[in-house]
C-alpha positions as a Markdown table, in Angstrom:
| # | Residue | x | y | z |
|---|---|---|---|---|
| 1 | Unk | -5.1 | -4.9 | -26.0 |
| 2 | Unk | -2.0 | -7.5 | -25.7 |
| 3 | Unk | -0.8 | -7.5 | -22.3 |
| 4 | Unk | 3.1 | -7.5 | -22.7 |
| 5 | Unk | 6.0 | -7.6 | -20.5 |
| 6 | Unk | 9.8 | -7.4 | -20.5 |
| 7 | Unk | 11.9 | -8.9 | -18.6 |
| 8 | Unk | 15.3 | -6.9 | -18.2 |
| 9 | Unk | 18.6 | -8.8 | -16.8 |
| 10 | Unk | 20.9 | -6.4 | -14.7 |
| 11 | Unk | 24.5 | -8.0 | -14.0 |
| 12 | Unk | 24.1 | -10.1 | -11.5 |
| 13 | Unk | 27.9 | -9.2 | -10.1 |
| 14 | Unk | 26.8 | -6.1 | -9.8 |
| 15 | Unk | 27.2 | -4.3 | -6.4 |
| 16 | Unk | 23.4 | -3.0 | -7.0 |
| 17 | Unk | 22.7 | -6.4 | -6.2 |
| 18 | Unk | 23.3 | -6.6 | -2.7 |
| 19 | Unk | 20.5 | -7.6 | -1.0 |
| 20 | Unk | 19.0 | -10.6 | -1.3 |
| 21 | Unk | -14.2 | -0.5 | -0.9 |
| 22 | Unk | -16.3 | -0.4 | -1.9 |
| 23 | Unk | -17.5 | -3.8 | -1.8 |
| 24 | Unk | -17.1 | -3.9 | -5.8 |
| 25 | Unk | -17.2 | -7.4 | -7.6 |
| 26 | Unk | -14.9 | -7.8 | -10.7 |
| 27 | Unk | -16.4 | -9.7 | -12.7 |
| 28 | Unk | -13.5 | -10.0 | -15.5 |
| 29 | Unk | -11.0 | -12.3 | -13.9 |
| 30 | Unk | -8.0 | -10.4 | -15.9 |
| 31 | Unk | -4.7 | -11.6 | -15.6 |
| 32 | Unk | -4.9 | -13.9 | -13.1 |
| 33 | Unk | -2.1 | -15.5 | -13.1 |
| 34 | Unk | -2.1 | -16.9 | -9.5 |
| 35 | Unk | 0.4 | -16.7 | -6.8 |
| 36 | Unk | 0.7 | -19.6 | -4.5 |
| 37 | Unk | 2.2 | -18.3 | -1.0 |
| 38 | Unk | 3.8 | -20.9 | 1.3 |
| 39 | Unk | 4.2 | -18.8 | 4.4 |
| 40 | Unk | 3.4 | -19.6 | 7.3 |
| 41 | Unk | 1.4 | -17.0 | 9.7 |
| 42 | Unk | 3.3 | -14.2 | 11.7 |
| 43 | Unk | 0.9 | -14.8 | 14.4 |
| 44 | Unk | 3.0 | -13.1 | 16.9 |
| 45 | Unk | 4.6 | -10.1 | 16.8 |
| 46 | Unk | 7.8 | -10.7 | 18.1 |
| 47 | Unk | 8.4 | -6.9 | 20.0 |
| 48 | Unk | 4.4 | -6.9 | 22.1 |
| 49 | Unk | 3.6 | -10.4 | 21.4 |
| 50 | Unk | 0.4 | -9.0 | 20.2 |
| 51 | Unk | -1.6 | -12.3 | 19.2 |
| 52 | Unk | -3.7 | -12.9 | 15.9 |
| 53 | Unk | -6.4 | -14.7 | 15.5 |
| 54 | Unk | -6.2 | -17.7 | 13.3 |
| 55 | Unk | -7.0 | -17.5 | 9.7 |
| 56 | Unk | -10.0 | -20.1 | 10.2 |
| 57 | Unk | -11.8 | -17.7 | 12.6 |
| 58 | Unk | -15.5 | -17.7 | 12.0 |
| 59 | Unk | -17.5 | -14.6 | 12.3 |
| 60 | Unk | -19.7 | -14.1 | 15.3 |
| 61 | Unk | -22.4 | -11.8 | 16.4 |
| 62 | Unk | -21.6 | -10.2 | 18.5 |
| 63 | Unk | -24.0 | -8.0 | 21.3 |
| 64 | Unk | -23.7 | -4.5 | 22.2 |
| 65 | Unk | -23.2 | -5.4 | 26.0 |
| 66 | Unk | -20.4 | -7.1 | 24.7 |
| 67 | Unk | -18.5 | -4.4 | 22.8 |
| 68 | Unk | -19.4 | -2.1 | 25.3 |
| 69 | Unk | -18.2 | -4.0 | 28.3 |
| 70 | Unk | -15.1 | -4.7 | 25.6 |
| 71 | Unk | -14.0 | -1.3 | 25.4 |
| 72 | Unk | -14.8 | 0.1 | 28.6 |
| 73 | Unk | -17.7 | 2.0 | 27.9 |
| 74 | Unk | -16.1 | 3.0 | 24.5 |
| 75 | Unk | -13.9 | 5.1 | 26.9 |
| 76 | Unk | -11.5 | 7.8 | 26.0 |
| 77 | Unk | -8.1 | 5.9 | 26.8 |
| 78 | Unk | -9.1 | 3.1 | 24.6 |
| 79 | Unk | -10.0 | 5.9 | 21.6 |
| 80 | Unk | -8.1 | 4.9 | 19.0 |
| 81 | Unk | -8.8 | 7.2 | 15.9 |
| 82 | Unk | -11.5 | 8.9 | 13.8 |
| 83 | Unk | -12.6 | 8.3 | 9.9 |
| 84 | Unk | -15.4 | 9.6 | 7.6 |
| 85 | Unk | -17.1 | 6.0 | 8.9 |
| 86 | Unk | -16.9 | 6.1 | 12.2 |
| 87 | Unk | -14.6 | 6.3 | 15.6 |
| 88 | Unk | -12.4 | 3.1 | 16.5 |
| 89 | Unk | -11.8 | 2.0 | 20.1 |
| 90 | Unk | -9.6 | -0.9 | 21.4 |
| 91 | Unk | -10.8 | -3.4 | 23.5 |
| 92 | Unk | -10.2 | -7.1 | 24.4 |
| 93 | Unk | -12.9 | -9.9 | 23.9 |
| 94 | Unk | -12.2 | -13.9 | 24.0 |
| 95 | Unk | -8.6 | -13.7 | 24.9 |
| 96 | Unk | -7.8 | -11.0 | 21.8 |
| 97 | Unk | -7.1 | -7.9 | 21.6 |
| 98 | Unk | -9.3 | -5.9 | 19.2 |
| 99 | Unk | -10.5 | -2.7 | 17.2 |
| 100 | Unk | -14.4 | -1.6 | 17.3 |
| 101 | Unk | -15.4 | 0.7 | 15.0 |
| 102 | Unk | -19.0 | 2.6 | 15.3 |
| 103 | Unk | -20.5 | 3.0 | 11.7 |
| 104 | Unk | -22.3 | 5.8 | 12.6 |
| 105 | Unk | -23.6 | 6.7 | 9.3 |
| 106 | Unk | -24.6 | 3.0 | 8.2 |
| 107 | Unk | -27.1 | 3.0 | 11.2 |
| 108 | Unk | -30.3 | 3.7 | 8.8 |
| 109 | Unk | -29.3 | 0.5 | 6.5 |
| 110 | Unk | -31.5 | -2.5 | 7.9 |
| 111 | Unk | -30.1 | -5.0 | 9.5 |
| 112 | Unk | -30.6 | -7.3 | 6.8 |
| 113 | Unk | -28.5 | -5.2 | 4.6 |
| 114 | Unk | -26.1 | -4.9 | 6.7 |
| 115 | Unk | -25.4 | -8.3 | 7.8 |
| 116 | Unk | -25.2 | -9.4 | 4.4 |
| 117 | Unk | -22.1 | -6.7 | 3.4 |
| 118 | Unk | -20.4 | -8.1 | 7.2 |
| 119 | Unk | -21.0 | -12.0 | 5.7 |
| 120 | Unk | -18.9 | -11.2 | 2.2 |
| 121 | Unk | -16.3 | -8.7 | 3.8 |
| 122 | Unk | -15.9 | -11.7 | 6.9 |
| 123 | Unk | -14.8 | -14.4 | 4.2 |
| 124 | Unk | -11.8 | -12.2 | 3.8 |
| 125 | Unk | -8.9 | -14.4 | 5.3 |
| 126 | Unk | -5.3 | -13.3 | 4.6 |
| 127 | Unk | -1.5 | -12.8 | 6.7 |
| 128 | Unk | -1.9 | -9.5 | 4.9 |
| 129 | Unk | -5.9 | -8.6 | 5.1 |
| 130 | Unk | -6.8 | -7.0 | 8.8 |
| 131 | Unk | -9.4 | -9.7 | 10.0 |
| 132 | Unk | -13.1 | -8.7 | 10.5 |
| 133 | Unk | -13.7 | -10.7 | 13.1 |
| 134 | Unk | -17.7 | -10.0 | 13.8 |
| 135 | Unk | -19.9 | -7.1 | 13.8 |
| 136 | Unk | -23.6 | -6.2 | 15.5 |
| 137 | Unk | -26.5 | -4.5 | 14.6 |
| 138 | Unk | -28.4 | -4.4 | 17.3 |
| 139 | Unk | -31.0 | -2.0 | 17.2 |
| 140 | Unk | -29.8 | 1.2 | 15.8 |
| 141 | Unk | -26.1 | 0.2 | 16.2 |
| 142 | Unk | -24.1 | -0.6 | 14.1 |
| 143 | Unk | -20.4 | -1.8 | 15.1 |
| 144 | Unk | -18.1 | -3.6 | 12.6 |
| 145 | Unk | -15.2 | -5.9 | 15.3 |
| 146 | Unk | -11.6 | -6.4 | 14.0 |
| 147 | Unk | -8.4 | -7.9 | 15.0 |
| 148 | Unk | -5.8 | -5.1 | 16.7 |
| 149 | Unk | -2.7 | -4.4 | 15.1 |
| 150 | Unk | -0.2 | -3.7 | 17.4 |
| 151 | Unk | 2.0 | -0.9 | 15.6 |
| 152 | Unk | -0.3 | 1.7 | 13.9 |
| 153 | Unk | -0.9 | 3.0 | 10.0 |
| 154 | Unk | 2.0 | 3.4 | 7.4 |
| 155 | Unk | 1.0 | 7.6 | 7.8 |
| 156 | Unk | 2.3 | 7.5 | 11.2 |
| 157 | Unk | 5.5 | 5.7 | 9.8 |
| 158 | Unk | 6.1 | 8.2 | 7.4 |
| 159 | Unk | 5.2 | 11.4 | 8.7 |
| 160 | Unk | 8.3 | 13.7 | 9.3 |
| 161 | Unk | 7.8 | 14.3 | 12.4 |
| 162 | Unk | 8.6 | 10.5 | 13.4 |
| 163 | Unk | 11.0 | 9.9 | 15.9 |
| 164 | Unk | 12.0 | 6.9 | 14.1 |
| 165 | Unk | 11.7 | 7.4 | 10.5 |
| 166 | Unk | 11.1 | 4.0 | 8.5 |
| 167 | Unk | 14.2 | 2.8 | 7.0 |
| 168 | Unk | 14.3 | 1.3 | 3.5 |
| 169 | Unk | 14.5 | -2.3 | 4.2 |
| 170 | Unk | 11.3 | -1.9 | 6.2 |
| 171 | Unk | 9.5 | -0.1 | 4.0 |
| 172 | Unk | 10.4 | -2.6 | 1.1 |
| 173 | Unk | 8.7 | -5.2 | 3.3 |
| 174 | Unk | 5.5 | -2.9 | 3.9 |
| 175 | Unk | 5.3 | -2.3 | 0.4 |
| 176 | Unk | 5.6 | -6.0 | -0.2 |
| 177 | Unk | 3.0 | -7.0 | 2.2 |
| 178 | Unk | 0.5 | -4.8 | 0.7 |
| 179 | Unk | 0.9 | -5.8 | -2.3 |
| 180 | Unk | 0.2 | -9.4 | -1.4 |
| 181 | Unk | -2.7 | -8.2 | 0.4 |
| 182 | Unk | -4.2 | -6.3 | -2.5 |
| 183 | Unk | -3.8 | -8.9 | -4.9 |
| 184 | Unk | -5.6 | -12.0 | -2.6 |
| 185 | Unk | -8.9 | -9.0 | -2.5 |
| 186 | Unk | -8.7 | -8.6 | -6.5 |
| 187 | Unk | -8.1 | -12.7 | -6.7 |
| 188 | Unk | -11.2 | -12.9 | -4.6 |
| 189 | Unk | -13.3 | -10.0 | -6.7 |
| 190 | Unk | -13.1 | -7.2 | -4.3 |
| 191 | Unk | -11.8 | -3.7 | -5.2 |
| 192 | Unk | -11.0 | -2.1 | -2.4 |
| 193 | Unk | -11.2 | 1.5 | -3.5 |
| 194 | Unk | -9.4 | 3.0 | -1.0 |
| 195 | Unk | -6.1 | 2.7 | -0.7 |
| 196 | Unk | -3.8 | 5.0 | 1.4 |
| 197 | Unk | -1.0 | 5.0 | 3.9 |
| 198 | Unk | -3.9 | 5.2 | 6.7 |
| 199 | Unk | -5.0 | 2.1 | 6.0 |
| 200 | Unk | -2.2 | 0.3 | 5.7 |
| 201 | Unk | -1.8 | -1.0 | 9.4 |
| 202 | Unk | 1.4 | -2.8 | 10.9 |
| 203 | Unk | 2.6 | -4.8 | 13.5 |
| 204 | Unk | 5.7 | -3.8 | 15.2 |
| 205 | Unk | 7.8 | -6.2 | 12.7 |
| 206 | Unk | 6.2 | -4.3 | 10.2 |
| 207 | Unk | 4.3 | -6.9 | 8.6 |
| 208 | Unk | 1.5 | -4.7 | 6.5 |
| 209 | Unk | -2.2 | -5.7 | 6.5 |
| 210 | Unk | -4.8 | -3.9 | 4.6 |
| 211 | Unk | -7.9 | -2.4 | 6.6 |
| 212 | Unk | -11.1 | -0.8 | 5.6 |
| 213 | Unk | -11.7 | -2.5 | 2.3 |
| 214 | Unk | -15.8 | -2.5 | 2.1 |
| 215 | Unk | -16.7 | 0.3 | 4.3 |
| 216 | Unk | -17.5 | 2.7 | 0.9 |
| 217 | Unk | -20.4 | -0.2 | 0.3 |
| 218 | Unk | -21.6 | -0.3 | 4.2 |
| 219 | Unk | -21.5 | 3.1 | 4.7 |
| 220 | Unk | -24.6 | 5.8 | 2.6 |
| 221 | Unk | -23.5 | 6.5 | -0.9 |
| 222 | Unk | -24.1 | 10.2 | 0.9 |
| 223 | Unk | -21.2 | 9.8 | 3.0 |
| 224 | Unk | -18.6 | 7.8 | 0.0 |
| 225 | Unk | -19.1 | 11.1 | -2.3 |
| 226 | Unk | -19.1 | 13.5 | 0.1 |
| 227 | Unk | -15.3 | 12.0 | 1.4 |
| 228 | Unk | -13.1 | 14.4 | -1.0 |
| 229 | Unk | -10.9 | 16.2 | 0.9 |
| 230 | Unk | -7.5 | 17.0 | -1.1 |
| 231 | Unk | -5.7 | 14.0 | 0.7 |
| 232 | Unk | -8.0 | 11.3 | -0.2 |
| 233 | Unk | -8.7 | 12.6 | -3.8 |
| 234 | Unk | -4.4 | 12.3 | -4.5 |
| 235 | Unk | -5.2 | 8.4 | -4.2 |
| 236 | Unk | -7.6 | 8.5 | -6.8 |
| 237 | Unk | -7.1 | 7.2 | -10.5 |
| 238 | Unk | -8.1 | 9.5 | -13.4 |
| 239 | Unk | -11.2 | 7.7 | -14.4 |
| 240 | Unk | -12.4 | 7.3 | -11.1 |
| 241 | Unk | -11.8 | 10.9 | -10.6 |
| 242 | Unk | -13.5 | 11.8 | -14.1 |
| 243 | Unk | -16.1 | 9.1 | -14.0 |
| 244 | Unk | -16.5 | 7.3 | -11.6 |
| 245 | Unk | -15.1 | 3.9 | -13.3 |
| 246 | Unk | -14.1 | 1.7 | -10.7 |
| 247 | Unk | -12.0 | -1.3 | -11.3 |
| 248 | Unk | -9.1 | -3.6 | -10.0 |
| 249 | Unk | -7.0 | -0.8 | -11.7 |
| 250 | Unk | -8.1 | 2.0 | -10.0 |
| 251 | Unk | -6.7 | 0.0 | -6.7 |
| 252 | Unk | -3.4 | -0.3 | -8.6 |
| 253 | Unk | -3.3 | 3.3 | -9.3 |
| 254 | Unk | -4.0 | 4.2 | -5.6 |
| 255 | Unk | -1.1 | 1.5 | -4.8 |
| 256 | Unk | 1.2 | 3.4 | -6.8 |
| 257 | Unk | 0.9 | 6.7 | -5.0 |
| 258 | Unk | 1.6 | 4.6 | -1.5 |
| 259 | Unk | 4.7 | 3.1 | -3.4 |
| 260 | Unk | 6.2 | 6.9 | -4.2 |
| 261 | Unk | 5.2 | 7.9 | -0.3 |
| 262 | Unk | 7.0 | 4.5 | 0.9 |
| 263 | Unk | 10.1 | 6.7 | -2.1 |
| 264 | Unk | 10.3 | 10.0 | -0.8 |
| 265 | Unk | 8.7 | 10.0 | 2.3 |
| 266 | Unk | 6.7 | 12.5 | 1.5 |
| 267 | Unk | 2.9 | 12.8 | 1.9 |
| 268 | Unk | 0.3 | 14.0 | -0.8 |
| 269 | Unk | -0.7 | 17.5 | 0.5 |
| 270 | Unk | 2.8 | 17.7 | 2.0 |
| 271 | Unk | 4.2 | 21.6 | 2.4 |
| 272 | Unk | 7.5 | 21.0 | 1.0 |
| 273 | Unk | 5.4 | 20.7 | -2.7 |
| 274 | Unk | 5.0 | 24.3 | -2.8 |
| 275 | Unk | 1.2 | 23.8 | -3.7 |
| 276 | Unk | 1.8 | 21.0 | -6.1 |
| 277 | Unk | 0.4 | 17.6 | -5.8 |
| 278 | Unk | 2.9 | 14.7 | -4.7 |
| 279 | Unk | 1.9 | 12.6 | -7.8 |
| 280 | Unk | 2.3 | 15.8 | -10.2 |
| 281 | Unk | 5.6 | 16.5 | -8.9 |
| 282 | Unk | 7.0 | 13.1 | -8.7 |
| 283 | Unk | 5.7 | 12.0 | -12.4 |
| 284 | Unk | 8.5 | 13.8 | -14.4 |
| 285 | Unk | 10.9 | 12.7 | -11.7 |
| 286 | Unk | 9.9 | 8.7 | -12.3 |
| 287 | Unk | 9.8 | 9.3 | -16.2 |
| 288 | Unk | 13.4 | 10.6 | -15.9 |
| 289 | Unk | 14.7 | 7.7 | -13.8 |
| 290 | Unk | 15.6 | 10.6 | -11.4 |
| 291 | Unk | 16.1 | 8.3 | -8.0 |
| 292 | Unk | 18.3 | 10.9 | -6.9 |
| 293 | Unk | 16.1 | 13.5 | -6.3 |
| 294 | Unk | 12.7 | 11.3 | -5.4 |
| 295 | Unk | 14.4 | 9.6 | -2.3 |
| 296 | Unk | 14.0 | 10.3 | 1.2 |
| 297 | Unk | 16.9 | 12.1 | 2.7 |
| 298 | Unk | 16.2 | 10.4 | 5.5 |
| 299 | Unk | 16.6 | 6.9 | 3.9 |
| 300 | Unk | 20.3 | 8.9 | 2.4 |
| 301 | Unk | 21.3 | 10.1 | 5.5 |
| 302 | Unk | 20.9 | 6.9 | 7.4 |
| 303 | Unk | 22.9 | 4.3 | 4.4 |
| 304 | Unk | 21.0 | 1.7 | 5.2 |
| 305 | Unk | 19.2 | 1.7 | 1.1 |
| 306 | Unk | 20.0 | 0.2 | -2.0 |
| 307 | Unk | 20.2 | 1.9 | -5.1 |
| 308 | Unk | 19.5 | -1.1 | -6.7 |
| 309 | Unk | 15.9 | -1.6 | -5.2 |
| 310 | Unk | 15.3 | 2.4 | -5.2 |
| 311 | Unk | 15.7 | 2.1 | -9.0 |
| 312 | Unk | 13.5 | -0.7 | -9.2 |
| 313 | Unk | 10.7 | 0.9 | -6.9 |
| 314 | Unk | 10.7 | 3.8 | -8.6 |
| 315 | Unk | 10.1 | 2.0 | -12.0 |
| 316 | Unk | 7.2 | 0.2 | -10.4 |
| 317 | Unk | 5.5 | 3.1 | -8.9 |
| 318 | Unk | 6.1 | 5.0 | -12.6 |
| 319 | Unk | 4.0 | 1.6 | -14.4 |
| 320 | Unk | 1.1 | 1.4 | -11.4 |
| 321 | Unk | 0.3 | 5.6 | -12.3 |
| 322 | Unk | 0.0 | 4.7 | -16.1 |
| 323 | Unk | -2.9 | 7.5 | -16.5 |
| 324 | Unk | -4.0 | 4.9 | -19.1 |
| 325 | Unk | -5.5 | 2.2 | -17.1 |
| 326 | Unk | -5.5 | -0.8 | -19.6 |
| 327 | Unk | -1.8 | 0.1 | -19.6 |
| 328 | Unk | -1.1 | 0.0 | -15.6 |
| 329 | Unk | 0.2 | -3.3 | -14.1 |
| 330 | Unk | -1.7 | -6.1 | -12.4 |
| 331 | Unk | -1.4 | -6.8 | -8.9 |
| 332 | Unk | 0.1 | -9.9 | -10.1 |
| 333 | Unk | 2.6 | -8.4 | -11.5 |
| 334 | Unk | 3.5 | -6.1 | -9.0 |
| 335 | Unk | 3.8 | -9.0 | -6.5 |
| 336 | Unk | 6.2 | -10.5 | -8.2 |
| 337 | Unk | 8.0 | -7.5 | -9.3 |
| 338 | Unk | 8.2 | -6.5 | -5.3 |
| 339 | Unk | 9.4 | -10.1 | -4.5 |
| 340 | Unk | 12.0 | -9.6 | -7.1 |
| 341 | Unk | 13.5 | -6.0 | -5.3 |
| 342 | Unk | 12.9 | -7.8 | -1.5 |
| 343 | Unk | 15.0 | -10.4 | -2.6 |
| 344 | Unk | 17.4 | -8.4 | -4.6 |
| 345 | Unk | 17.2 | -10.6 | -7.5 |
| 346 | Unk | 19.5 | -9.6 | -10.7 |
| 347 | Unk | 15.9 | -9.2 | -13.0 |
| 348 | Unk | 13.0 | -7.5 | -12.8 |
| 349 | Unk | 9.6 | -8.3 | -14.6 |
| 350 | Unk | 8.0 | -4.4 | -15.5 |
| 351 | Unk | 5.4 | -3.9 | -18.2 |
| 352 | Unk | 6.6 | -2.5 | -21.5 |
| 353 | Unk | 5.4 | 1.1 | -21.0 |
| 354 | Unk | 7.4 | 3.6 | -24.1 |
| 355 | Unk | 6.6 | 6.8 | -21.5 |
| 356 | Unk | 9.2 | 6.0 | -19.3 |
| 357 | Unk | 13.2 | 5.3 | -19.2 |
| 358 | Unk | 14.7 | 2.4 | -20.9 |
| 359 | Unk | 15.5 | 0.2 | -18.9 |
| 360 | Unk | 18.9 | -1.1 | -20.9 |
| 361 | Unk | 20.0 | 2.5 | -19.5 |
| 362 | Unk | 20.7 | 0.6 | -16.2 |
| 363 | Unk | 22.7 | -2.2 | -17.7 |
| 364 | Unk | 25.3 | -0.5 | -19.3 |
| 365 | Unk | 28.4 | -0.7 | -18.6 |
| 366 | Unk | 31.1 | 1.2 | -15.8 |
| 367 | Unk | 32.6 | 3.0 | -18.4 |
| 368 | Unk | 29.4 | 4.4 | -19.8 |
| 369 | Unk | 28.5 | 5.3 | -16.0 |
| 370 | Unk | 31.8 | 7.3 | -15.6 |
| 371 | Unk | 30.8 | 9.2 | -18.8 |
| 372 | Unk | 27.8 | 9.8 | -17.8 |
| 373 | Unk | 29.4 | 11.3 | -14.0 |
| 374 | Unk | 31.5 | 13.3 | -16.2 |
| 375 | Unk | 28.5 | 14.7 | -17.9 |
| 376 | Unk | 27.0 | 15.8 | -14.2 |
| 377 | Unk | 29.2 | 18.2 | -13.9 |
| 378 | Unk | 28.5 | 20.3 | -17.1 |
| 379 | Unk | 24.7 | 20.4 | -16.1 |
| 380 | Unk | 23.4 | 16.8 | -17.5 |
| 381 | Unk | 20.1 | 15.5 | -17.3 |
| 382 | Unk | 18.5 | 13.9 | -14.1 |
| 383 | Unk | 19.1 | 10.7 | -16.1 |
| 384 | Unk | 22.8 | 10.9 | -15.6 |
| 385 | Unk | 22.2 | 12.6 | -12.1 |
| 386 | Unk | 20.7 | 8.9 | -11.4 |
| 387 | Unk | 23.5 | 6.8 | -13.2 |
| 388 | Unk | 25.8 | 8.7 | -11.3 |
| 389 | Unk | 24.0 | 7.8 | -7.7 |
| 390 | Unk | 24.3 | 4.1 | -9.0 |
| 391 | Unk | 28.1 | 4.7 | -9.6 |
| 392 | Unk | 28.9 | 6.0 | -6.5 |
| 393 | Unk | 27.4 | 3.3 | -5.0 |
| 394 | Unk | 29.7 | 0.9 | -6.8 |
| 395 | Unk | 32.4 | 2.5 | -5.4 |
| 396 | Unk | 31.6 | 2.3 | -1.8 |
């Protein structure tokens, strides 16, 4: 099927424009056209001065003594959290601070096997990829050692019981990150297959870096099938839900239900759904161009958003939960389409996709956004409940 796309032009005097794994090998290199970065590392964060380790670093083996002495006997102050792979604890080795996590249920793989998962996943060197840094597998243990990250998982971010709720322009630049992060994996044949909010780590100036990519391949296939509980199955594309098809697009789907959590704040199995899933109540909502009523009143309240980029987002997630997979964007394209809203460009590149909004309805003219406020008031559609947002912010 021809991949097309559309590139739509939004006035660029417009006051909307005011901000500038499974360890699975792809082995169709789709759509790759390549983004060349030219950042330099954040190696610092600028608020704990938590440092990272260079992008060069080369895996070591590491010794149980070690990661024991590490961690401080894998004590209870140093916990850090617990997954369907294994507990994580903090500790420092080397001058670095880092996170060990005990793979309890890969300790029957040989170490062989093991080693050889550690070697791909280690080659892994991105700003935006959490670092494995080494592992051991020394007798029956089997301990997987990463870089820290200073500020916790986007869930913590975006729970609603935050003291400090994320605020758009931040959670633009999360979304961004990840997105960069996501694509280098696919760009270097690995699907990471599970994509969520929890693994989505940040530093304190809330630069995102993937974690957990490849643990579905070290861990028993036991373990990977038996890991469907309501919140991780929400991340999962229809096919891979149905069939068990895994591909670079699956990853894209899951990405798309972190981009409407990063939208409405909202998590998937959160109460105020009445029952309903977050995907199957936000669907209609991005098909509409309803911005309006997908947004995080907390992002409202505080008017520090942009329309402009909420509009944008909101078309993006909309293409990346395409239930048709040959029809859902490329991480490519997503990339660039997130660079586009960071910077507040006056275009945005989206993939031509008939079950959603036009996107000329966001060009029109004031006069056809006044009618279309007028129209509000007799009961109008969620479409003009959305112009009407944008209006009102042209006003301000």
């Amino acid at each position: 099927m021809e991949n097309t796309t559309k590139r739509v032009n939004v006035d660029s005097s417009s006051p909307f424009c005011q901000t500038k794994m499974s360890h699975t090998h792809i082995n169709n290199h789709e759509e790759h056209h390549q983004i060349v970065e030219q950042t330099s590392e954040k190696s610092v964060c600028s608020m704990c001065y938590n440092k990272r380790p260079k992008l060069d670093w080369t895996k070591k083996e590491f010794t149980y003594a070690e990661l024991y002495a590490a961690t401080q006997g894998f004590s209870a102050k140093n916990f850090l959290s617990e997954g369907g792979f294994g507990s994580v604890y903090k500790g420092e080795i080397l001058g670095y601070k880092i996170a060990v996590k005990q793979c309890i249920h890969a300790s029957h793989k040989q170490e062989k096997e093991f080693k050889s998962e550690v070697d791909a996943l280690s080659t892994a060197r991105h700003e935006n990829i959490v670092m494995l840094l080494g592992s051991c597998s020394e007798g029956n243990h089997r301990l997987l050692v990463y870089e820290y990250v200073c500020n916790g998982s986007l869930d913590q971010h975006l729970s609603q019981y935050s003291r400090k709720p994320l605020c758009w322009q931040d959670r633009v630049k999360v979304a961004n990150g990840a997105a960069k992060g996501l694509l280098y994996l696919h760009q270097n044949n690995i699907i990471h297959r599970d994509i969520k909010p929890n693994n989505i780590l940040l530093t304190h100036d809330y630069e995102a870096m993937l974690g957990d990519f490849g643990l579905a391949k070290i861990a028993s296939e036991e373990l990977s099938c038996s890991i469907e509980c309501p919140g991780n199955l929400a991340y999962w594309a229809p096919e891979y839900a149905a069939y068990g098809k895994v591909s670079n697009k699956t990853d894209v789907y899951s990405f798309g239900v972190v981009l409407v959590e990063l939208i409405t704040g909202m998590r998937t199995t959160d109460k105020r759904l009445g029952g309903k899933g977050l995907v199957g109540w936000a669907r209609p909502l991005l098909k509409e161009g309803n911005c309006q009523k997908l947004v995080d009143g907390r992002i409202m309240d505080s008017h520090g958003h942009d329309c402009h980029q909420i509009f944008w987002m909101s078309r993006l997630a909309g293409n990346c939960l395409n239930k048709d997979p040959q029809k859902r964007l490329d991480m490519n394209t997503v990339v660039k389409a997130l660079i586009h809203i960071e910077e507040g460009c006056s275009s945005c590149i989206v993939e031509k996709d008939s079950s959603t909004l036009p996107m000329s309805d966001y060009s029109k003219s004031k006069d056809d956004m006044r009618e279309r406020d007028s129209s509000e008031s007799n009961g109008a559609s969620s479409k003009s409940r959305t112009a009407y947002c944008y209006y009102k912010s042209s006003e301000n």
